[in-house]
C-alpha positions as CSV (number, residue, x, y, z in Angstrom):
1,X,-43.8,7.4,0.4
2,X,-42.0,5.7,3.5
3,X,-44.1,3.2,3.4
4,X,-43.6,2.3,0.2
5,X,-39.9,2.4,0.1
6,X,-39.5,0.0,2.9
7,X,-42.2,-2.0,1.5
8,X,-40.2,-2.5,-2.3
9,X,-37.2,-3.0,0.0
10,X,-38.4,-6.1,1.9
11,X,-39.8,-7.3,-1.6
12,X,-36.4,-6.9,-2.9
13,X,-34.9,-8.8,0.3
14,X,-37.7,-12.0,-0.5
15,X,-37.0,-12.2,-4.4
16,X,-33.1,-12.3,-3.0
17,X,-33.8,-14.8,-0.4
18,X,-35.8,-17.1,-3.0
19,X,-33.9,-16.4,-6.0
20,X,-33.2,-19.8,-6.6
21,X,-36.8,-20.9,-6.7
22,X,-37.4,-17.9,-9.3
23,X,-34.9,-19.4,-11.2
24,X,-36.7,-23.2,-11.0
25,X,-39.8,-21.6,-11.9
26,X,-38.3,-20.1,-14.8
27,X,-36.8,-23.6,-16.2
28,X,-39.8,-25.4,-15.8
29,X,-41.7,-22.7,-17.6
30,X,-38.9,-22.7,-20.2
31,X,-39.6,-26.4,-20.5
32,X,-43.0,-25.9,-20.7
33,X,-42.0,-23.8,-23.6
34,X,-39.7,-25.9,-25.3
35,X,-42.2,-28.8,-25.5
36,X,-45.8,-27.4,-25.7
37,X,-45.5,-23.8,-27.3
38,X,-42.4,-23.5,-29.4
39,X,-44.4,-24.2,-32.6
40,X,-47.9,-23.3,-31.5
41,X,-48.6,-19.6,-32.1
42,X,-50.8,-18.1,-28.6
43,X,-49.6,-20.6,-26.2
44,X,-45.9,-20.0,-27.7
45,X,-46.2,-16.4,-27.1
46,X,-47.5,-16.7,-23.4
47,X,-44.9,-19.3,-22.4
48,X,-42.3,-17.3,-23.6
49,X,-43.9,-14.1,-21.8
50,X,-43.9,-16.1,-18.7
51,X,-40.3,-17.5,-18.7
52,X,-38.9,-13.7,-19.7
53,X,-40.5,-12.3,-16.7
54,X,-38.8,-14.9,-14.3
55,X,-35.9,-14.6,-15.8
56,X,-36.0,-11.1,-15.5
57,X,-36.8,-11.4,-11.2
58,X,-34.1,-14.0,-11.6
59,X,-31.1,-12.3,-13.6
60,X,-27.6,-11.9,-12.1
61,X,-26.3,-8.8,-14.0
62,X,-28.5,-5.9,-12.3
63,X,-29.7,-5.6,-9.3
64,X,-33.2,-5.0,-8.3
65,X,-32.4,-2.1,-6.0
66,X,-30.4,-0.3,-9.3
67,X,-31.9,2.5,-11.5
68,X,-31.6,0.7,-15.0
69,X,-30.2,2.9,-17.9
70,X,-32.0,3.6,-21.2
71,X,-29.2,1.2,-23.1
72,X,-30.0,-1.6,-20.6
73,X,-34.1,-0.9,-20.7
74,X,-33.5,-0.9,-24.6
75,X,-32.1,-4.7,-24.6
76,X,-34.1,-5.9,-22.2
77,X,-37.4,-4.5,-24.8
78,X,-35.7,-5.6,-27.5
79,X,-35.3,-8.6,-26.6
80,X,-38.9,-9.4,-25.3
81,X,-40.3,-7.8,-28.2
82,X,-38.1,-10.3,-30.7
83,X,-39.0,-13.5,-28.8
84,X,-42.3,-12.6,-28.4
85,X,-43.3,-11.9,-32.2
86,X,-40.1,-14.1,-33.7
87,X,-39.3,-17.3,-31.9
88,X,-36.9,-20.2,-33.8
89,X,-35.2,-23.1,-32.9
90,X,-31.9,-21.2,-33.5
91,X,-32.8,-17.9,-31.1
92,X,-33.5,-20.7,-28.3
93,X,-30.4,-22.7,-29.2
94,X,-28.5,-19.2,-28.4
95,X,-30.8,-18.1,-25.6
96,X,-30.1,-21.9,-24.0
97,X,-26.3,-20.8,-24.0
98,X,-26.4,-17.2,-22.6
99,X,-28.8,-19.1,-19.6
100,X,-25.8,-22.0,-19.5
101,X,-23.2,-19.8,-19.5
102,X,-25.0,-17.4,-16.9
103,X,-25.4,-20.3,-14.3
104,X,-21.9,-21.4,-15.1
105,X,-20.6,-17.7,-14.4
106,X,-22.6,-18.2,-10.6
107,X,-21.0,-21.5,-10.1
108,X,-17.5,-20.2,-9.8
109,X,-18.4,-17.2,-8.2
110,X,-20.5,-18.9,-5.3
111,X,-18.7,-20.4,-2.2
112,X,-21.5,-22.0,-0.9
113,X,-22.1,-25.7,-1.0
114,X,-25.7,-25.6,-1.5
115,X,-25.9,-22.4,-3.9
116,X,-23.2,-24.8,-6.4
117,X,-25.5,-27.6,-6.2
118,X,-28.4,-25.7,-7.2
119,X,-27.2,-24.2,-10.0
120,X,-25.0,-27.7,-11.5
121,X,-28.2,-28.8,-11.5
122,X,-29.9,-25.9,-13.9
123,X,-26.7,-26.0,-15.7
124,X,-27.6,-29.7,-16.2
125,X,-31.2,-29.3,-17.6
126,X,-30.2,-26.0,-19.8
127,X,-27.5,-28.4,-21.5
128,X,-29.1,-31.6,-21.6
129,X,-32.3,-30.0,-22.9
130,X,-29.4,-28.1,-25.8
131,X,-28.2,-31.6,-26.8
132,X,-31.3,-33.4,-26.3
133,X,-33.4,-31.2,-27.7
134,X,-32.8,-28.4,-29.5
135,X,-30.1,-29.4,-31.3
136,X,-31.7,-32.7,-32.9
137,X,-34.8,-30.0,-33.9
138,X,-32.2,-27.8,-35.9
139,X,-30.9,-31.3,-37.4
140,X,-34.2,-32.9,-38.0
141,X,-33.2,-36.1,-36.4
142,X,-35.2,-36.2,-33.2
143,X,-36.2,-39.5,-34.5
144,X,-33.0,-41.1,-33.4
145,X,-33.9,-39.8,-29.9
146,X,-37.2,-41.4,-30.2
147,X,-36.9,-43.5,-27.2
148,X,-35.7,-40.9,-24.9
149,X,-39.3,-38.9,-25.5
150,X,-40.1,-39.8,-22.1
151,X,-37.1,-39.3,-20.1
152,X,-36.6,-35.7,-21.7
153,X,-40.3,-34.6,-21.4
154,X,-41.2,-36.0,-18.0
155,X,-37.5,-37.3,-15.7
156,X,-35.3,-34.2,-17.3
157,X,-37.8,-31.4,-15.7
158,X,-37.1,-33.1,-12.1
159,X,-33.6,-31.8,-12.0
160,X,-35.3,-27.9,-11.5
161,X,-38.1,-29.6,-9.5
162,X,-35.9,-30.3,-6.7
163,X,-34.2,-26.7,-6.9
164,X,-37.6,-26.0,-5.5
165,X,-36.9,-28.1,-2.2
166,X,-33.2,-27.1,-1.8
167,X,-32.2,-23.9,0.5
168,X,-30.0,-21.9,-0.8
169,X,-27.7,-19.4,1.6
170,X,-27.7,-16.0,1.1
171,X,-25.2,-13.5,1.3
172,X,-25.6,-11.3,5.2
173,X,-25.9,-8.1,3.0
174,X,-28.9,-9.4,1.0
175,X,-26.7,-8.9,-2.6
176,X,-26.6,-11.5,-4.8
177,X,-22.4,-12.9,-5.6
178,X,-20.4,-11.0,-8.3
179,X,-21.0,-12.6,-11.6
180,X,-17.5,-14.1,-13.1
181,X,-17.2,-12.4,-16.7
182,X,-14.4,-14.3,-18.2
183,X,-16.2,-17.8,-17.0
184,X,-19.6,-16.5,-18.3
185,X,-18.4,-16.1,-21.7
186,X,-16.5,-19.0,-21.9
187,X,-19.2,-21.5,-20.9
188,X,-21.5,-19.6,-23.3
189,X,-19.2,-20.1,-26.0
190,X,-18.4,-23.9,-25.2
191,X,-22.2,-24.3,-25.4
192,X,-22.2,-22.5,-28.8
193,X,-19.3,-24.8,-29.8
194,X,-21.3,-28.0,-29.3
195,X,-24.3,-26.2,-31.0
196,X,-22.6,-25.2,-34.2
197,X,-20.3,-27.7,-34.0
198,X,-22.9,-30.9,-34.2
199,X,-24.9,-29.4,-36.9
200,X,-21.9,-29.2,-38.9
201,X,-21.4,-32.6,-38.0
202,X,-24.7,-33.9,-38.7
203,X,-25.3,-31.8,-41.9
204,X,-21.6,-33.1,-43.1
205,X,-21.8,-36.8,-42.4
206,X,-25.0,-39.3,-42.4
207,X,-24.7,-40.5,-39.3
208,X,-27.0,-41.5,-35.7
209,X,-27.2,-38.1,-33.9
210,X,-26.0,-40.2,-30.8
211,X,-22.9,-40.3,-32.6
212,X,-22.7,-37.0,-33.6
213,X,-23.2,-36.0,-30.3
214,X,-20.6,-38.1,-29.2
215,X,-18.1,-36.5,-31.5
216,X,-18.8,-33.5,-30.7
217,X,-18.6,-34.1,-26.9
218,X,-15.4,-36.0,-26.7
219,X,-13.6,-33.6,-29.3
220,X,-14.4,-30.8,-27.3
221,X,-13.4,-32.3,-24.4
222,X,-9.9,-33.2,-25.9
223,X,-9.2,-29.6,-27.1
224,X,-10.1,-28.3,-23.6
225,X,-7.3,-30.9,-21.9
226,X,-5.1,-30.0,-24.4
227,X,-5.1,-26.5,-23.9
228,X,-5.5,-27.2,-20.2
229,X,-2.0,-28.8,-20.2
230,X,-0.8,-26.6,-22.3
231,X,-1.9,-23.7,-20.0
232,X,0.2,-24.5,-17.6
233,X,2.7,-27.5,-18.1
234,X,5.0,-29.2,-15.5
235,X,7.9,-29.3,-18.3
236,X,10.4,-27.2,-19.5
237,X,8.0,-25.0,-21.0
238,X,6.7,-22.4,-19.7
239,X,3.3,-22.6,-21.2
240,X,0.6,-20.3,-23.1
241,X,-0.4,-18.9,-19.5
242,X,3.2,-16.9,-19.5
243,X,3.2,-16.1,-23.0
244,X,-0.5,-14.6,-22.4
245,X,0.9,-12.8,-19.7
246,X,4.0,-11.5,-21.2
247,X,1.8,-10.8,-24.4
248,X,-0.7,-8.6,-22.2
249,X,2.9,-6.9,-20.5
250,X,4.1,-6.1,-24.1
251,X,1.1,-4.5,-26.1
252,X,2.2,-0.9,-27.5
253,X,5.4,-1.0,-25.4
254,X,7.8,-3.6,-24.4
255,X,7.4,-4.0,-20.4
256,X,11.3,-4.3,-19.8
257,X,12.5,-1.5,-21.6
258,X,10.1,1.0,-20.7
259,X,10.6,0.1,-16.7
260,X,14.3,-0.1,-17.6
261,X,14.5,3.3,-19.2
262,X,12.3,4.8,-16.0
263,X,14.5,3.5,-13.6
264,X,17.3,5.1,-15.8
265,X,15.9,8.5,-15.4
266,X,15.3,7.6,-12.0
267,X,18.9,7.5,-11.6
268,X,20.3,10.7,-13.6
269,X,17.3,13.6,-12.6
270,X,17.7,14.7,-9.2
271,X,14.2,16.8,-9.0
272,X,10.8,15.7,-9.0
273,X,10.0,17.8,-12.1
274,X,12.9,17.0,-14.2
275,X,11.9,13.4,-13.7
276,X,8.4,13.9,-14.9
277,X,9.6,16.0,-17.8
278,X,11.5,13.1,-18.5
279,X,9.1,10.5,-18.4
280,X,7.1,12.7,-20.6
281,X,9.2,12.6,-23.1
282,X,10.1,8.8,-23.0
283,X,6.1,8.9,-23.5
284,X,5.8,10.5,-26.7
285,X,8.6,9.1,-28.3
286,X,6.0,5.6,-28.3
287,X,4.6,5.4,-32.5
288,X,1.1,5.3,-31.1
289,X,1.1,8.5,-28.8
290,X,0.1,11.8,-30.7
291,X,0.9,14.1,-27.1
292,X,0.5,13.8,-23.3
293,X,-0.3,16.5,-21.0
294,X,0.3,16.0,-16.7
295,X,-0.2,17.4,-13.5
296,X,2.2,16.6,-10.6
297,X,1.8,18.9,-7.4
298,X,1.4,22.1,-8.3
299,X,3.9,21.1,-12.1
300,X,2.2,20.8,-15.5
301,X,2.9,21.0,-18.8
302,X,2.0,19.6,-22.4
303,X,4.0,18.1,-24.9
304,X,2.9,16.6,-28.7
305,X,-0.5,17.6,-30.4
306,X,-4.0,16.5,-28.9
307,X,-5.9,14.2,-30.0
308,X,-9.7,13.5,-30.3
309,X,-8.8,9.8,-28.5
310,X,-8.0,10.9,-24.9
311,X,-7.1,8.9,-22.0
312,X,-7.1,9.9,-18.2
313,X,-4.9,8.0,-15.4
314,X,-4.4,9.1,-12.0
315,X,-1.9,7.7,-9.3
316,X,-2.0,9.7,-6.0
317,X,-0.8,13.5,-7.1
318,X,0.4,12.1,-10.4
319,X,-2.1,12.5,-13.0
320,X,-1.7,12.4,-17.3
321,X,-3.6,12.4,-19.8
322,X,-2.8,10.5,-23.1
323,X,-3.3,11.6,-26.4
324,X,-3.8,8.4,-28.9
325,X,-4.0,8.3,-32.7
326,X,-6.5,5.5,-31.7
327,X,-8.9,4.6,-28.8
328,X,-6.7,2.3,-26.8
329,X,-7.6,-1.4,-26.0
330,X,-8.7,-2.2,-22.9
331,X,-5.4,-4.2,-22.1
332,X,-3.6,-1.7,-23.2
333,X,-6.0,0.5,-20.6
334,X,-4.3,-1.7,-17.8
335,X,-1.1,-1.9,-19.2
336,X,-1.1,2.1,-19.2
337,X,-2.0,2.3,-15.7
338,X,0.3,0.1,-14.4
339,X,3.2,1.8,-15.9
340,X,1.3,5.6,-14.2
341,X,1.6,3.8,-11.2
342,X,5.2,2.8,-11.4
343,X,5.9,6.4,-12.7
344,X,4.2,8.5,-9.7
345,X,6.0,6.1,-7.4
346,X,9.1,7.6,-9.1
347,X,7.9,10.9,-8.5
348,X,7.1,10.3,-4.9
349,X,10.0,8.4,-4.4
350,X,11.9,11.8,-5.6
351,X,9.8,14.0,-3.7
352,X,10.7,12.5,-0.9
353,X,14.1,12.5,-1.4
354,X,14.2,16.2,-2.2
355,X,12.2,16.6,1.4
356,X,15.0,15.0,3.0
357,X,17.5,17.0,1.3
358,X,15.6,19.8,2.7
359,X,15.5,18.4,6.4
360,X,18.9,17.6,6.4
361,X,20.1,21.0,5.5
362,X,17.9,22.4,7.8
363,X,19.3,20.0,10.8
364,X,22.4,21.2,9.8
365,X,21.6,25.0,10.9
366,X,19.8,23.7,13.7
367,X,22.5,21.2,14.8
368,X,24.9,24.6,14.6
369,X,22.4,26.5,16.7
370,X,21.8,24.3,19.4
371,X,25.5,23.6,20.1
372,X,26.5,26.9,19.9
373,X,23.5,27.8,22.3
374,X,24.7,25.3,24.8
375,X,28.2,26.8,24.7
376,X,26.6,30.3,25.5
377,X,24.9,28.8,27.8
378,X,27.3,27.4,29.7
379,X,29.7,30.7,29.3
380,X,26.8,32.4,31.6
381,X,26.3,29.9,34.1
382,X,30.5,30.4,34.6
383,X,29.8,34.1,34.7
384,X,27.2,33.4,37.1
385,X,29.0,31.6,39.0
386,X,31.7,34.5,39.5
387,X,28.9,37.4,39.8
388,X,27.1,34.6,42.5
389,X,30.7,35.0,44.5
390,X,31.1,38.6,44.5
391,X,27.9,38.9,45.9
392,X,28.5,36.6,48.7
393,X,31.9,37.7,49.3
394,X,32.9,39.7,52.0
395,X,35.4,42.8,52.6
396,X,38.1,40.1,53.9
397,X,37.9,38.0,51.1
398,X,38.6,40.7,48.2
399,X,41.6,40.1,47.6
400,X,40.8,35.6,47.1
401,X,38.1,37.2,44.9
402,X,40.0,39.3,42.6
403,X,43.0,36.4,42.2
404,X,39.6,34.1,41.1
405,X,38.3,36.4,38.6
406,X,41.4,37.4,37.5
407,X,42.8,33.7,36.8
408,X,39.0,32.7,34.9
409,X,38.2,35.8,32.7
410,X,40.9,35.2,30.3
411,X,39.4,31.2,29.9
412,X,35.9,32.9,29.9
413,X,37.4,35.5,26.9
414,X,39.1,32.2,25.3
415,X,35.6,30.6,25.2
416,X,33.6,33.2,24.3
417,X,36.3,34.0,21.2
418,X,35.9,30.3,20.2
419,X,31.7,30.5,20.5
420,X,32.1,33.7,18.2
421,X,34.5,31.6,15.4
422,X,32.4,28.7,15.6
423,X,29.4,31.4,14.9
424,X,31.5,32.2,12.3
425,X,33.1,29.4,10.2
426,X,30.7,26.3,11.7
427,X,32.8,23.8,9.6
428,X,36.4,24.3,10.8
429,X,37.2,22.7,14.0
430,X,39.6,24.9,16.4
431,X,41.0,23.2,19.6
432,X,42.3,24.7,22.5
433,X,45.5,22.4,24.0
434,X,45.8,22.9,27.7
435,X,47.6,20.3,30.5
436,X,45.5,18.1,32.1
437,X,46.6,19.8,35.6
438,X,46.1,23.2,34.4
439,X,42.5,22.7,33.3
440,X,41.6,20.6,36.5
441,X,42.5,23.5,38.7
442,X,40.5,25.7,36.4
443,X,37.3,23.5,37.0
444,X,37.5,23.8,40.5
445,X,37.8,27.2,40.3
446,X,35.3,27.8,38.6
447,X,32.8,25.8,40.7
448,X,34.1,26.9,43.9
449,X,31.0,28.2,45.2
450,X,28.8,25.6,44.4
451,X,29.7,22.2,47.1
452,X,31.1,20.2,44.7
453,X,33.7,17.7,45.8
454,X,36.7,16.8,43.4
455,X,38.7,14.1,43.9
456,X,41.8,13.1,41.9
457,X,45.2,11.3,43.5
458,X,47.0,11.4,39.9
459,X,46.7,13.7,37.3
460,X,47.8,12.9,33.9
461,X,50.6,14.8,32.1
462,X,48.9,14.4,29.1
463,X,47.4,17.1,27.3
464,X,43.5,17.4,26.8
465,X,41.3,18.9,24.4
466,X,39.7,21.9,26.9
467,X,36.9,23.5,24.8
468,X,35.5,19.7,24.6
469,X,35.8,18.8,28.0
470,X,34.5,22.1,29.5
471,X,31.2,22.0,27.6
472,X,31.0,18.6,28.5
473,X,31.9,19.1,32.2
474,X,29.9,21.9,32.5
475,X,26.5,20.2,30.9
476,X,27.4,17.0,33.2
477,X,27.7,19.6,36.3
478,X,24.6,22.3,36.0
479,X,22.7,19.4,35.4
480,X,23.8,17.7,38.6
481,X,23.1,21.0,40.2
482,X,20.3,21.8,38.8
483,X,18.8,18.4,39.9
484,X,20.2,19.1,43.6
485,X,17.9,21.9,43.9
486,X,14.6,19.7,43.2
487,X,16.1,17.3,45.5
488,X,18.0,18.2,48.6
489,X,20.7,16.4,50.6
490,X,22.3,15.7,47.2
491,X,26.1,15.5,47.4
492,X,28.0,16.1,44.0
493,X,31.6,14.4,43.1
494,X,34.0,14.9,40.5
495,X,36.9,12.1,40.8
496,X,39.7,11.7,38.4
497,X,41.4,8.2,38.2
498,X,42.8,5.7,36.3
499,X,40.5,3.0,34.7
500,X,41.7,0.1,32.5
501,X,44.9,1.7,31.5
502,X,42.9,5.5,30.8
503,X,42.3,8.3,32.7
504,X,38.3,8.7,33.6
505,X,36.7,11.8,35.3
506,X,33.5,10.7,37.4
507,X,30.6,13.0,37.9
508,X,28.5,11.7,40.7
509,X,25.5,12.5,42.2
510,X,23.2,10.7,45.0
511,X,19.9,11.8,43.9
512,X,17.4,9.3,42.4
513,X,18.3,7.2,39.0
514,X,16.5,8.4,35.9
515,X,13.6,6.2,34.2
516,X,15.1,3.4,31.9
517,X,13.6,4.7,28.8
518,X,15.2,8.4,29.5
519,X,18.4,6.5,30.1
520,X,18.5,4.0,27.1
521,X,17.7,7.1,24.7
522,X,20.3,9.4,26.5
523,X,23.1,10.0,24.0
524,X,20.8,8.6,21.1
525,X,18.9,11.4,20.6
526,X,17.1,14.6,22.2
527,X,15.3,14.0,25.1
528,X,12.5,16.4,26.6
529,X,13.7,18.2,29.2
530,X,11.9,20.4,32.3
531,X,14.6,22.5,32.9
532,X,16.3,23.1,29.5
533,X,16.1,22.6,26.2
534,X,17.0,18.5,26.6
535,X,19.8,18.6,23.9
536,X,22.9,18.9,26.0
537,X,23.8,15.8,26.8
538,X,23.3,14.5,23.1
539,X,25.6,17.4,21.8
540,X,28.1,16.9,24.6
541,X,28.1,13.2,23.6
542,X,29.0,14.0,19.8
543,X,31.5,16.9,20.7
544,X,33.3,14.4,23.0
545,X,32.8,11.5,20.5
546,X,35.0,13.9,17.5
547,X,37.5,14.4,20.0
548,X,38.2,10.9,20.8
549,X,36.6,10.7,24.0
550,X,33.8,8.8,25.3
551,X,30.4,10.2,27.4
552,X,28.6,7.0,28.8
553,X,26.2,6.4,31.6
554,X,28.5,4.3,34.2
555,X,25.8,3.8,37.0
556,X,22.1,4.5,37.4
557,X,20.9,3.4,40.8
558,X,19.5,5.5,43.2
559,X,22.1,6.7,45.0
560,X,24.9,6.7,42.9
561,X,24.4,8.2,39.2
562,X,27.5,8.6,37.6
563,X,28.6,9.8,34.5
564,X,32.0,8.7,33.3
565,X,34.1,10.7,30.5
566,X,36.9,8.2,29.1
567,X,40.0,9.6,27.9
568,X,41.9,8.0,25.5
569,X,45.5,8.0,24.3
């Protein structure tokens, strides 16, 4: 069974290969036919036999490797059984034009030099043989073309000849090109045209059938470079091809207004499914729509009465399905789907929207968290601190001890109450005023233990914003200290100056810089952190920002890492 299969599968390979020598076998069979058997019973019936079957190897519409279906197997019986039993001059005058306008289909469709060549030239001897020959038989006035007997019977047949000795190219995955429809039919029906058209001619008028071919030929011609002009002018007008095309945009529904009145419910619904439910609506209310039923996500619903014309269309997680009082036109198929498409990206564009309502109300909450976190945070590493001195204090020092807690639990109690109405009412902003001296002396108390240097030869009378600048003093600080424990020898310095007509306050360090990526993203966003949960700077950034100060990286060398808070006026 193997065998076999690979066997009809390099068969079907060969007959691809060679398909242009099937189809020069099959015209000069067809020629054969045309001017030995046509009106001889037998030898009409065998020629015809023969040129079927190579146009059936040959034929462009199914492929070899395809399962054909009982319609298809029908015509193609049908149609051998008519020719073989019933054979006139006007069935090969119409079978001439399907062939014409099948090679004409192929010549469009085909990139390849060659593969045009060969089948110009087929379309050559299908329509000189129409003009030359059929058509005069229909007319009775092949005696007019008495002198060309030898150049149609004998020179004509060379054109598929020397298909025979031409290589075509093949495609690499051994299918045959896509068959242009629209160019198919037309070229069939230009070949009917000249048909139908020169009999009417010649059975009108008493004329030379050269003439009448010339009519027909040249009037034809002028009609198609009319409408070719017409098509698509280089005047003012904007030509049949836009009218088509706003023609095809305006079947059932006018384009504009629909899109119009979608983009208007765009606007006014808020939700996903109050937008569908909209469009839905706006559906129905078209004359030729009985009902419409949808699924969107997990929404559905039904509105109108069904119909026995039903009509599916899908777009992502948007589906509908349309109930007509009609079938509905292809075109009006197309147009349809466009207009799904525009509505589910509506309805994506609103789910989305609704996500990042979602997100953004959840940030909010976690925004809240996180800052109130670090605050608590840094409350405990102040109350460490103290517990770290009264551990390493001795019986001498008591009394330095108990003036240092006494002076910092009262900030410590102001802080915590602040954490607990910020835990409270996240929205309303509470400051706590304090001198600038007062709170510097604070700071060092409260970091007395832990070898930090401060430096400061003025202090400003001004007054300062405290709860700001301890969280952000106290995230600038544990993480200097925190990084002095990974690296040793580190010396830490807090300096107060004067910079540019504002007060600054320097935290230093002399550890190694941070990587250029950590330190371009710094106060962007959150940044991963070892050691913590990465969001402090960021926060302490945005809390100095709302207070009117400024949080930048001054200097990232190794070295010399210094963080600079601006105060402003």
């Amino acid at each position: 069974m193997l065998k076999m299969f690979f066997n009809y599968h390099k068969i079907n390979l060969i007959l691809i290969k060679n398909s242009h020598r099937v189809l020069a076998l099959m015209l000069l069979s067809l020629h054969a036919f045309l001017i030995l058997g046509i009106e001889k019973g037998y030898l009409k019936q065998t020629l015809f036999l023969a040129t079927y079957a190579l146009f059936l190897l040959w034929q462009p519409i199914w492929r070899s490797t395809e399962k054909l279906s009982l319609p298809a197997l029908v015509l193609f019986i049908g149609v051998g059984i008519i020719g073989f039993f019933y054979t006139s001059w006007w069935l090969t005058a119409l079978w001439l034009a399907i062939l014409f306008g099948l090679l004409g289909g192929r010549i469009f469709s085909d990139e390849a030099k060659a593969n045009r060549i060969i089948h110009i030239l087929a379309a050559s001897y299908l329509l000189s043989m129409l003009l030359l020959w059929v058509v005069p038989k229909l007319l009775d006035a092949f005696n007019d073309l008495e002198a060309a007997t030898f150049v149609i019977r004998y020179c004509i047949p060379l054109l598929p000849l020397s298909i025979l000795f031409i290589g075509n190219q093949a495609s690499q995955s051994g299918q045959l090109p896509v068959l242009d429809f629209f160019y198919t039919l037309l070229l069939m029906l230009v070949a009917l045209i000249l048909v139908l058209g020169s009999y009417a001619i010649g059975t009108l008028n008493t004329v030379n059938y050269i003439q009448v071919m010339f009519i027909t030929i040249f009037s034809l011609a002028f009609v198609l470079m009319a409408f070719s002009l017409l098509w698509q002018p280089s005047t003012r007008f904007s030509g049949v091809e836009l009218l088509m095309s706003r023609y095809l945009l305006s079947i059932g529904m006018p384009f504009e207004k629909w899109v119009k009145s979608i983009a208007s419910l765009g606007e006014i619904e808020s939700t996903p499914n109050g937008f569908v439910q909209a469009a839905m609506v706006e559906m129905t209310s078209l004359p030729w729509v009985s009902g419409v039923s949808w699924l969107a996500d997990e929404t559905q619903g039904k509105l109108g009465e069904s119909s026995k014309h039903q009509t599916n269309f899908s777009f992502k997680d948007f589906h509908m399905t349309l109930h007509t009082n009609w079938q509905i036109s292809p075109a009006l198929y197309v147009h349809v789907k466009l207009l799904t498409q525009i509505m589910g990206e509506f309805y994506d564009a609103k789910r989305r929207e609704e996500t990042l309502r979602q997100n953004a109300y959840m940030q909010a909450f976690y925004e809240t968290g996180s800052r109130l976190t670090h605050d608590i945070k840094n409350i405990l590493q102040s109350v460490g601190t103290l517990v770290s001195a009264a551990e390493q204090t001795e019986d001498k020092d008591n009394v330095a001890l108990l003036q240092l807690i006494r002076k910092q639990l009262p900030v410590l109690n102001q802080r915590i109450a602040a954490t607990l109405d910020k835990l409270k009412a996240p929205n309303e902003e509470k400051k706590r005023i304090e001198k600038m001296s007062a709170w510097w002396k604070n700071l060092q108390l409260r970091h007395t233990q832990d070898h930090i240097e401060f430096k400061a030869n003025e202090l400003p009378k001004q007054e300062i914003n405290a709860e700001v600048l301890d969280s952000v003093l106290d995230n600038l600080l544990n993480n200097a200290l925190e990084k002095a424990k990974y690296q040793p020898d580190t010396l830490i310095t807090v300096e107060m100056h004067q910079d540019n007509e504002h007060f600054c306050i320097d935290v230093t360090d002399t550890g190694k810089a941070m990587d250029a990526a950590i330190a371009h993203d710094l106060f962007k966003k959150h940044i991963a952190s070892h050691n913590g949960l990465g969001v402090g700077l960021y926060h302490a950034a945005q809390d100095a920002k709302q207070a009117g100060y400024d949080l930048s990286l001054n200097s990232n060398v190794n070295g010399a890492v210094r963080f600079r808070v601006q105060l402003t006026d």
